[in-house]
ZAKOL-797623 format. One record per residue: chain; y, x, z of N, C-alpha, C in turn. Coordinates in pm, whole numbers, plus 50000, padded with zeros to 5 digits. Example, Ala and Ser with C-alpha at 12.3 -4.5 7.8 and 13.67 -1.06 7.14 Angstrom:
<rs>
{A {49431 51319 50780} {49550 51230 50780} {49670 51320 50780}}
{A {49775 51285 50708} {49894 51367 50714} {50003 51290 50787}}
</rs>
This chain:
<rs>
{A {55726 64125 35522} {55703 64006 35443} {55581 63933 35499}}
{A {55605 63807 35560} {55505 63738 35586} {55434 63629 35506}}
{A {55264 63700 35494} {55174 63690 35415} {55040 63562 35475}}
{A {55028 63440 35373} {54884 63353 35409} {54804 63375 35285}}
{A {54707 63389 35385} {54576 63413 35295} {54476 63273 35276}}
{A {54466 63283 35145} {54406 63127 35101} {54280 63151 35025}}
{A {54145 63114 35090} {54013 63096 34991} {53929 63085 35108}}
{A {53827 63001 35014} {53697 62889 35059} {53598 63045 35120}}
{A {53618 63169 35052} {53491 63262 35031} {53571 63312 35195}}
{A {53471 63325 35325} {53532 63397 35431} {53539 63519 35373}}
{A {53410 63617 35293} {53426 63740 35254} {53514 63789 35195}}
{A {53592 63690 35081} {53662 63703 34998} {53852 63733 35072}}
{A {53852 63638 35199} {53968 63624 35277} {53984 63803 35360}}
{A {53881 63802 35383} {53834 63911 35498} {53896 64022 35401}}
{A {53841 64073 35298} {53842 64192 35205} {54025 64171 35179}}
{A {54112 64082 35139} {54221 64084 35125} {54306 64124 35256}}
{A {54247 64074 35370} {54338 64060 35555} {54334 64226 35478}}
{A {54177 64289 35505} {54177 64474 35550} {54275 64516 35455}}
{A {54290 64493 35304} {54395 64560 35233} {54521 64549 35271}}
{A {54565 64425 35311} {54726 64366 35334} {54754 64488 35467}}
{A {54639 64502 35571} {54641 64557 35707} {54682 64719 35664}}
{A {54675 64772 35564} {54701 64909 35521} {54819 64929 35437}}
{A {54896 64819 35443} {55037 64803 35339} {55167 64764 35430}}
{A {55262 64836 35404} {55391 64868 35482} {55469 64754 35466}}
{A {55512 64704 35578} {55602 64539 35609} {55530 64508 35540}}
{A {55386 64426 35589} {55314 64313 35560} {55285 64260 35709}}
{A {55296 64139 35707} {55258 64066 35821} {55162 63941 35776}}
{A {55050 63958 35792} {54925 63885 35755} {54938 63722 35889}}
{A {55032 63597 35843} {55081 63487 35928} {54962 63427 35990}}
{A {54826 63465 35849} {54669 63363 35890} {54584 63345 35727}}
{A {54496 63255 35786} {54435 63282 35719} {54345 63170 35702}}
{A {54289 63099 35590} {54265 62962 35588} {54177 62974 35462}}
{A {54066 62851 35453} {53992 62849 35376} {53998 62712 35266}}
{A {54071 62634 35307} {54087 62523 35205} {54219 62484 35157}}
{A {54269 62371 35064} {54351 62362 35038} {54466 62320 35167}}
{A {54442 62165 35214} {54509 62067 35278} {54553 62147 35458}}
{A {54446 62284 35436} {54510 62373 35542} {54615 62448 35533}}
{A {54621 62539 35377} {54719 62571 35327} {54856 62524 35330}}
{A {54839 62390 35333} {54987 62339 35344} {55034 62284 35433}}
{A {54926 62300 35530} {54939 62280 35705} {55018 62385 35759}}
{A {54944 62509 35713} {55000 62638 35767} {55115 62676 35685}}
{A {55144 62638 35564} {55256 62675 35513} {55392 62644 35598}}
{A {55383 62489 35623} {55457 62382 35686} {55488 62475 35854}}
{A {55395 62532 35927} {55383 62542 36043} {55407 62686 36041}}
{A {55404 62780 36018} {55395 62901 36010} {55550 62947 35866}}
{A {55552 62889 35794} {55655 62912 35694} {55622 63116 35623}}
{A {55556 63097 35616} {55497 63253 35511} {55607 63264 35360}}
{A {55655 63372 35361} {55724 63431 35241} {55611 63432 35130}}
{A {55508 63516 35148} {55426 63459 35003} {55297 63371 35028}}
{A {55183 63348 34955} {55054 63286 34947} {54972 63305 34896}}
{A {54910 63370 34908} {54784 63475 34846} {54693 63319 34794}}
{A {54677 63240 34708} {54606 63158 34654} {54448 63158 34618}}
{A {54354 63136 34610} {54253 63120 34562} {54259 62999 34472}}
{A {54213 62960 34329} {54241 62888 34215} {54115 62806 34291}}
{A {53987 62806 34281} {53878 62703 34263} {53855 62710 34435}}
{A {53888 62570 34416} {53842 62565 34567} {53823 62407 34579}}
{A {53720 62396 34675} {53661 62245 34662} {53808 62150 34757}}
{A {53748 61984 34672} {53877 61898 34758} {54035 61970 34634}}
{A {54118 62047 34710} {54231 62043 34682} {54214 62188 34659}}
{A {54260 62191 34468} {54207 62334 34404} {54359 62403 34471}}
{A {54401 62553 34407} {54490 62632 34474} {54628 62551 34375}}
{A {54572 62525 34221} {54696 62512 34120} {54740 62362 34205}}
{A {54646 62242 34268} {54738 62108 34324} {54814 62197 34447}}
{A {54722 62275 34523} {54861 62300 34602} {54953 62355 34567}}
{A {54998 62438 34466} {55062 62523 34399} {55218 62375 34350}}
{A {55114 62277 34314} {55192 62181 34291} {55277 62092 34395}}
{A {55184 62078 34500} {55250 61978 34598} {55356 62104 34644}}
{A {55344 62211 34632} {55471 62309 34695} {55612 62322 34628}}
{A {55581 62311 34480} {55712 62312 34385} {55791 62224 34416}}
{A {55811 62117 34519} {55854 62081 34571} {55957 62070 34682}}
{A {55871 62170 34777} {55939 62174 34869} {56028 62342 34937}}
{A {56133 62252 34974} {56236 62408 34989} {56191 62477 35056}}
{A {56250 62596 35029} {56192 62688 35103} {56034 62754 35085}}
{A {55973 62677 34980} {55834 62732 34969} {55807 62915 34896}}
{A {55683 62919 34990} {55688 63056 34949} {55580 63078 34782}}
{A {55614 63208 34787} {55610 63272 34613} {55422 63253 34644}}
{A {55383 63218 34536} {55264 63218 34529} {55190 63305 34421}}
{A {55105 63372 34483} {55027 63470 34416} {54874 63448 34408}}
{A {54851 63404 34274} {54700 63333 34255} {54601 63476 34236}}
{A {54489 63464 34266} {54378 63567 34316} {54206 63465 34246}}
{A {54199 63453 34161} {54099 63420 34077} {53994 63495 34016}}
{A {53876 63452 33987} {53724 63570 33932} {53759 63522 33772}}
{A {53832 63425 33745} {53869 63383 33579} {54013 63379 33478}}
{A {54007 63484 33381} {54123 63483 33371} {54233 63383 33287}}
{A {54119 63249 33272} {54160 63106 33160} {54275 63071 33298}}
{A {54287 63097 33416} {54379 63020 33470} {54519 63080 33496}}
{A {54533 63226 33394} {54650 63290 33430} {54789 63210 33332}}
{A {54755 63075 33213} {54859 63005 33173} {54873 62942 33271}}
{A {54852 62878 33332} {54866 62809 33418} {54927 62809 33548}}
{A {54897 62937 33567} {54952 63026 33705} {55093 63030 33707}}
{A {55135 63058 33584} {55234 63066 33528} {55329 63006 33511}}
{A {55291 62898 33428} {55364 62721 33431} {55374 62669 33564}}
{A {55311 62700 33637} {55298 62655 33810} {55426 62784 33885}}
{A {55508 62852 33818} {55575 62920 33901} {55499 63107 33970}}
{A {55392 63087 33942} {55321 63184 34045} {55414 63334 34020}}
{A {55398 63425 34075} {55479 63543 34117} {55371 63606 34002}}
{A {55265 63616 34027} {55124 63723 33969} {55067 63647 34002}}
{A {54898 63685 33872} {54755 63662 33958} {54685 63747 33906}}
{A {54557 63770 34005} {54525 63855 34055} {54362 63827 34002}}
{A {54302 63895 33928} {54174 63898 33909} {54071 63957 33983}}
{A {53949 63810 34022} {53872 63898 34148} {53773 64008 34099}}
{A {53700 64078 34159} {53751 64161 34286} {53883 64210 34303}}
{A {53993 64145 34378} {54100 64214 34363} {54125 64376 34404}}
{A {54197 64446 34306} {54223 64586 34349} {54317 64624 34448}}
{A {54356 64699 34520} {54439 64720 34622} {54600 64736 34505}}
{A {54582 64838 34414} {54693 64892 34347} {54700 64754 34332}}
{A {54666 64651 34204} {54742 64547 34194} {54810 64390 34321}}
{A {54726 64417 34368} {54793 64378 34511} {54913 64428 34523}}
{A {54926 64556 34570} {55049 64585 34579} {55156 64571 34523}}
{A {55118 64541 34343} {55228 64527 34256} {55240 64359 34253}}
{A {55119 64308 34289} {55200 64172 34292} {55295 64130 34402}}
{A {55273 64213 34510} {55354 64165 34581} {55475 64252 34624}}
{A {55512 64393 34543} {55635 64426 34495} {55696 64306 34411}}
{A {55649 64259 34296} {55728 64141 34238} {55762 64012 34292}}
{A {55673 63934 34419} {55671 63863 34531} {55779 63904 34586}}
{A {55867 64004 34686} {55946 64087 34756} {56081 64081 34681}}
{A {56030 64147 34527} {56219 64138 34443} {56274 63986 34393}}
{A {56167 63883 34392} {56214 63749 34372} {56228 63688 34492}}
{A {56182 63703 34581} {56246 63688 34717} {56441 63744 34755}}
{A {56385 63893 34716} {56556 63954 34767} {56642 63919 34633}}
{A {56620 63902 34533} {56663 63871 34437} {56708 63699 34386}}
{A {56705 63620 34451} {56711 63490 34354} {56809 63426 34264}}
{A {56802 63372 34212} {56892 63308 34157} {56975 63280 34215}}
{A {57155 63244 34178} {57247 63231 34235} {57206 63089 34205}}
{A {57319 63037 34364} {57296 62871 34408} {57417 62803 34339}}
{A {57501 62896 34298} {57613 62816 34244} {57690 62837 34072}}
{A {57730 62803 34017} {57788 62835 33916} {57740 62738 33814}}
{A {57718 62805 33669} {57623 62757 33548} {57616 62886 33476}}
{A {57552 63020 33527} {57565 63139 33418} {57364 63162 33478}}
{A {57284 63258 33390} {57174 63265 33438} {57159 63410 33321}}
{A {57079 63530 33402} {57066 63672 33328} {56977 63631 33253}}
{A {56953 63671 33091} {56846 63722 33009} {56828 63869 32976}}
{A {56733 63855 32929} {56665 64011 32872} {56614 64009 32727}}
{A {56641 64068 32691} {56536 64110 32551} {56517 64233 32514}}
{A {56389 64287 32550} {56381 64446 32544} {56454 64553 32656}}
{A {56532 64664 32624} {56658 64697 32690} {56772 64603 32705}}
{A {56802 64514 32642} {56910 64494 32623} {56893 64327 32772}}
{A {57030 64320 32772} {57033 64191 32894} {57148 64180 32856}}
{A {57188 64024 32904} {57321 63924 32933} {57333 63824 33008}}
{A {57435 63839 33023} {57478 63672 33105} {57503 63540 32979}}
{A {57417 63457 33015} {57395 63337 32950} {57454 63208 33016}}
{A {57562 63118 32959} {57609 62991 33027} {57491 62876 33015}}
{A {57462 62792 33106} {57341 62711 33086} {57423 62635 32987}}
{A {57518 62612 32908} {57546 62532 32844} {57512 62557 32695}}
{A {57445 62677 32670} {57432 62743 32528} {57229 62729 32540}}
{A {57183 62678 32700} {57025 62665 32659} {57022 62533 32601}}
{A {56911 62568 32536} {56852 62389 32475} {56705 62366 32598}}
{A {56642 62477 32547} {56522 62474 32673} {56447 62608 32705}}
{A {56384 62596 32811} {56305 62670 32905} {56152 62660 32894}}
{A {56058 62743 32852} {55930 62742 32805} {55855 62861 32922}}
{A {55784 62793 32969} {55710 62941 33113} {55616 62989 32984}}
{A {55612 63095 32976} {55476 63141 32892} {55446 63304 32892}}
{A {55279 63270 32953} {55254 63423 33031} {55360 63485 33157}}
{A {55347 63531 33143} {55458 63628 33316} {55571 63574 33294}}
{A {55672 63521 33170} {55833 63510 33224} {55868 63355 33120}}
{A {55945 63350 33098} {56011 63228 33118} {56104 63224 33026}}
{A {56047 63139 32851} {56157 63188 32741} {56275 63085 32679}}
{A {56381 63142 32719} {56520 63077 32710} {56505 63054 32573}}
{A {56530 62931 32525} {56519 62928 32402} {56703 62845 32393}}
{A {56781 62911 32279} {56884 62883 32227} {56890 62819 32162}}
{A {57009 62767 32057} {57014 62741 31932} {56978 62780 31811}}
{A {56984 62935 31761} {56924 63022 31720} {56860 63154 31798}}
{A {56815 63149 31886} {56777 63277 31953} {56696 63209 32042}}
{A {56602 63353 32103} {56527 63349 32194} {56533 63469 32334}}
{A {56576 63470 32430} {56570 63539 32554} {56461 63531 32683}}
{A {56420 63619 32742} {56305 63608 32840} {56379 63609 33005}}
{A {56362 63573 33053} {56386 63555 33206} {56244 63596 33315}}
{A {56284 63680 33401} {56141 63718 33519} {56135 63616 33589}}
{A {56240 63503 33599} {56174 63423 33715} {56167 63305 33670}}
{A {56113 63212 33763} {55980 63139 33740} {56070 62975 33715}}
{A {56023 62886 33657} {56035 62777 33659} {56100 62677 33768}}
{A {56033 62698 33860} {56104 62661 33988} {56192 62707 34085}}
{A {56213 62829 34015} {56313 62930 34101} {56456 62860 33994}}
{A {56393 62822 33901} {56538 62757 33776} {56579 62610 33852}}
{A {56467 62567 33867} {56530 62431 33898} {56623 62436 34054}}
{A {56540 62524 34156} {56607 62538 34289} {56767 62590 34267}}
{A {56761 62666 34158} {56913 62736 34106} {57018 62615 34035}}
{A {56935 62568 33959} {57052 62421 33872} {57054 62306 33931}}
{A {56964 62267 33992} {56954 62124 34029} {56944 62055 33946}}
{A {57081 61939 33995} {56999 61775 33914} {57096 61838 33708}}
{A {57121 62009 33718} {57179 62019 33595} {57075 62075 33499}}
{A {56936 62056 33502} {56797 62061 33444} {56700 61950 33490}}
{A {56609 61899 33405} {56520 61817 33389} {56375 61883 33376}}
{A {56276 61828 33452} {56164 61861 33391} {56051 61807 33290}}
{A {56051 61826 33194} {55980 61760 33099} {55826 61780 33113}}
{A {55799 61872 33151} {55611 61899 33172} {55602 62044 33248}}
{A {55531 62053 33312} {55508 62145 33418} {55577 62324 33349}}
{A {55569 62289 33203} {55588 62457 33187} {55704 62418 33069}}
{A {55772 62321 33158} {55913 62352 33018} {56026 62237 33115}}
{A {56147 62343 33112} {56251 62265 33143} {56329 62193 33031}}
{A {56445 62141 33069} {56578 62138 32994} {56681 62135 33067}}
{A {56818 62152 32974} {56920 62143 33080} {56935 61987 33075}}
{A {57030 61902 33116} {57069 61774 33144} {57153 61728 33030}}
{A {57212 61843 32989} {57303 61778 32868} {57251 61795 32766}}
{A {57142 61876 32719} {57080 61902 32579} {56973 61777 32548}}
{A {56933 61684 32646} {56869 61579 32641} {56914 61458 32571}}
{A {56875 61447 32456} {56958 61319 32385} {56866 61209 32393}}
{A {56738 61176 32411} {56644 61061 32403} {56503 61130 32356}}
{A {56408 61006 32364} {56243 61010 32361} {56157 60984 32212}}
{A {56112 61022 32178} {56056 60989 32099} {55862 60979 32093}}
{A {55846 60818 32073} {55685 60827 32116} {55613 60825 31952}}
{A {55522 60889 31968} {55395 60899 31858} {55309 60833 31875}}
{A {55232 60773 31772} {55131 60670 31764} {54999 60704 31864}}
{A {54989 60813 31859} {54834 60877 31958} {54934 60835 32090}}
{A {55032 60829 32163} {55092 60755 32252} {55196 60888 32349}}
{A {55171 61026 32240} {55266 61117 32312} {55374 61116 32335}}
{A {55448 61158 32447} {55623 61135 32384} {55703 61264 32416}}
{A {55765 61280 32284} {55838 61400 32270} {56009 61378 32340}}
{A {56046 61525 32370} {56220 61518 32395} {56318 61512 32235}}
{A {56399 61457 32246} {56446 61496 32097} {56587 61566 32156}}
{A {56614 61689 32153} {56757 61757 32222} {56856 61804 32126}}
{A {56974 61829 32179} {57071 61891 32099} {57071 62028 32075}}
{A {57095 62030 31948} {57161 62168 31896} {56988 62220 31819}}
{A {56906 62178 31815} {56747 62243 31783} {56635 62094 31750}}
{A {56547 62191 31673} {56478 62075 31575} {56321 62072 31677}}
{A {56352 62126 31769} {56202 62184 31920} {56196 62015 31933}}
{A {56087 61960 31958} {56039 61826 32053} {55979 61854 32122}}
{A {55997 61916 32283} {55880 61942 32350} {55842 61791 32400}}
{A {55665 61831 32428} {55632 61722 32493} {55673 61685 32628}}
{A {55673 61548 32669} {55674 61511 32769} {55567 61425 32885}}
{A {55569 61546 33003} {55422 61472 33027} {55421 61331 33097}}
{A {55255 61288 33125} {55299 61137 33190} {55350 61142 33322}}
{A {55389 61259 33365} {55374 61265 33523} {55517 61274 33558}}
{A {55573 61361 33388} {55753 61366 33455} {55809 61232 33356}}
{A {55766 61139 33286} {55764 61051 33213} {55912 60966 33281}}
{A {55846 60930 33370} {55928 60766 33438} {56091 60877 33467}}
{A {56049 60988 33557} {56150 61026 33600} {56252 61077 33483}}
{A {56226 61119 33363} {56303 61159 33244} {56333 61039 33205}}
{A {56274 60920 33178} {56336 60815 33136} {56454 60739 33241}}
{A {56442 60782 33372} {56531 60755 33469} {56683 60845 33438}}
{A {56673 60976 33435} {56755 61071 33385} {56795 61013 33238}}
{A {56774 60973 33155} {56858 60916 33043} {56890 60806 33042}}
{A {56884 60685 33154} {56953 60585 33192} {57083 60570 33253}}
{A {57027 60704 33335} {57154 60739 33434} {57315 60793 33327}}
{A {57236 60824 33270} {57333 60926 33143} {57425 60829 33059}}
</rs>
């Protein structure tokens, strides 16, 4: 599995290379200290995961985290932070794990066992069915029975008509799987395309989804704004 290492601290880069260098099929691609390099070397090198650093001057780890949800083929990102206020976030951004500094070797390793099975594992590219879990128990779910998709903490909660199911993978591993048959309403909540019935704005100037089958309004942010109002024109 080929591995980039991302942070401003050289010490901090250095201490991660020696651990990765003692772990079986790891291939350490490089190693970089700012953001706008990160996605130099992503682009040029193409790395399976991204060892992230969150605070970093210029272009923090979560914008690159962002400019990547984007693009195909991007690899699983694994945030590595001294604070743990940025693990919602990590989250809503797709990330695999993060990693609290000083990072430990054991959790290293387990983040990037879970990096490895969402790799060999992804979502199927075709159909409309997607696995849930709840507890022991699991099923196959038709996207036509979700209303919406909520990232919160490690997994990703299918919310039904009456019910609730958890999913391990990430936000953007959903959208790369459905396409143009989900919408994004704000960084940590999908929908499908057909549960979208129209907008609703509030006087403080928020604007909510109003969907079928559930009384949920998630918000909608200003950033996926124009493009959701494009998606219910089209409709």
């Amino acid at each position: 599995m080929r591995v980039l290492v991302v942070d401003d601290e050289p010490l901090a880069r250095a201490r991660l290379e020696l651990m990765l260098k003692d772990m079986r099929d790891i291939d350490v691609v490089g190693s970089v200290g700012d953001g706008e390099s990160a996605l130099s070397a992503c682009a040029a090198l193409h790395p399976d995961v991204l060892l992230l650093d969150v605070e970093m001057p210029a272009l923090t780890g979560e914008a690159v985290a962002q400019r990547l949800a984007s693009v195909a083929g991007a690899p699983q990102v694994i945030f590595c932070t001294a604070y743990e206020r940025h693990a919602i976030s990590a989250f809503e951004l797709g990330a695999v794990d993060y990693l609290l500094k000083p990072v430990r070797s054991e959790r290293l390793a387990e983040a990037l066992a879970r990096a490895r099975a969402r790799i060999a594992q992804p979502l199927p590219q075709q159909g409309n069915t997607l696995v849930v879990r709840r507890g022991s128990e699991s099923r196959r779910l038709d996207l036509a029975d979700v209303r919406y998709f909520v990232a919160d903490e490690k997994y990703v909660e299918v919310h039904l008509e009456r019910d609730t199911w958890l999913m391990d993978e990430s936000l953007r591993q959903i959208e790369q799987a459905f396409g143009e048959r989900v919408i994004r309403l704000h960084r940590n909540c999908l929908v499908p395309a057909h549960a979208l019935l129209g907008l609703k704005t509030l006087a403080d100037g928020r604007v909510l989804a109003r969907l079928a089958g559930t009384d949920a309004m998630p918000e909608v942010s200003r950033r996926n704004l124009v493009a959701v109002r494009q998606r219910l024109r089209e409709a």
